[in-house]
N, C-alpha and C positions, 0 to 999 in steps of 0.2 A: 416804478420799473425802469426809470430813466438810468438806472446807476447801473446799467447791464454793462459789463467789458466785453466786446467783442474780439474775438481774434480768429483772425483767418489763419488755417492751417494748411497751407499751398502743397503741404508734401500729400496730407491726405485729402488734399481736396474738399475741405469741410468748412464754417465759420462754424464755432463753438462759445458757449457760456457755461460756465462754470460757477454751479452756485452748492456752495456746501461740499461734497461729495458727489455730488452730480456734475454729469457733461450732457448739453443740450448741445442738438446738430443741425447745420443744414447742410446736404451734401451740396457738390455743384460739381459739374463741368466747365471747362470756359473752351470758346472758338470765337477766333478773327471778332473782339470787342464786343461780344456777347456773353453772359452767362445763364448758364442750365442750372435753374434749381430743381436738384430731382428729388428728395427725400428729406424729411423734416422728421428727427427723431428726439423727445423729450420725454425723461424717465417719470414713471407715474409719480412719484415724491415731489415731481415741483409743476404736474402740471396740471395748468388754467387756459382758460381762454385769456385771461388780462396776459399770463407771462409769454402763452405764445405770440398772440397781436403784438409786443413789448420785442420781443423777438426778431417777428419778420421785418418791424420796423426797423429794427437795426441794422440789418441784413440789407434793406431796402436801399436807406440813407448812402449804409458804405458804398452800396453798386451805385448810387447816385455822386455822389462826391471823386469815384472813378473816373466817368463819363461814360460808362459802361452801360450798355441794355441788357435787359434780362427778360428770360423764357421760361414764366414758372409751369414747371412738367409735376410738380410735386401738386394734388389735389386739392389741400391745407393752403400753401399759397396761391395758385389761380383763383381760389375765391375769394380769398382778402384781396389781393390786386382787383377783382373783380369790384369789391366794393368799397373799394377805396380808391377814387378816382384822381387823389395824387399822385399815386404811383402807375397811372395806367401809359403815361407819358417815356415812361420805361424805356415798354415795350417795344420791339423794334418793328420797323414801320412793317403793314401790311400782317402784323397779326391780332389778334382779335379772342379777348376773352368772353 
């Protein structure tokens, strides 16, 4: 799942994967070097827990290679950040999953 292309879509505010005929999403908001992830949408044809985890990981990375923190609001990602204590670093100070 390493060969995912990512691509941020700025006009609609999303990062998407593209596998087949399918578009995987994660929506977001961004404020002053923070990002809001609020909705993680993946068509039932490709989805797994390996391709989502595969996913937010990518998702993660990019926000990290930014210098950006991020605020996952979406359910799906607070708990993988939850239990994935690489990415809890993230988070911007003083919040708490």
């Amino acid at each position: 799942m390493n060969d995912l292309t990512l691509v941020n879509n700025e006009f609609l505010r999303q990062f998407e994967v593209h596998i087949d005929d399918n578009l995987a999403r994660i929506e977001y908001s961004e404020q002053e070097r923070k990002i809001f992830l609020t909705k993680i949408s993946i068509p039932e044809d490709i989805q797994n827990k390996d391709f989502e985890e595969a996913f937010i990981i990518k998702v993660l990375e990019f926000i990290e290679n930014k210098k950006l923190r991020v605020v996952p609001t979406s359910p799906q990602i607070a708990s993988f950040v939850r239990r994935n204590r690489r990415f809890k670093e993230l988070l911007p100070v003083g919040i708490k999953l």
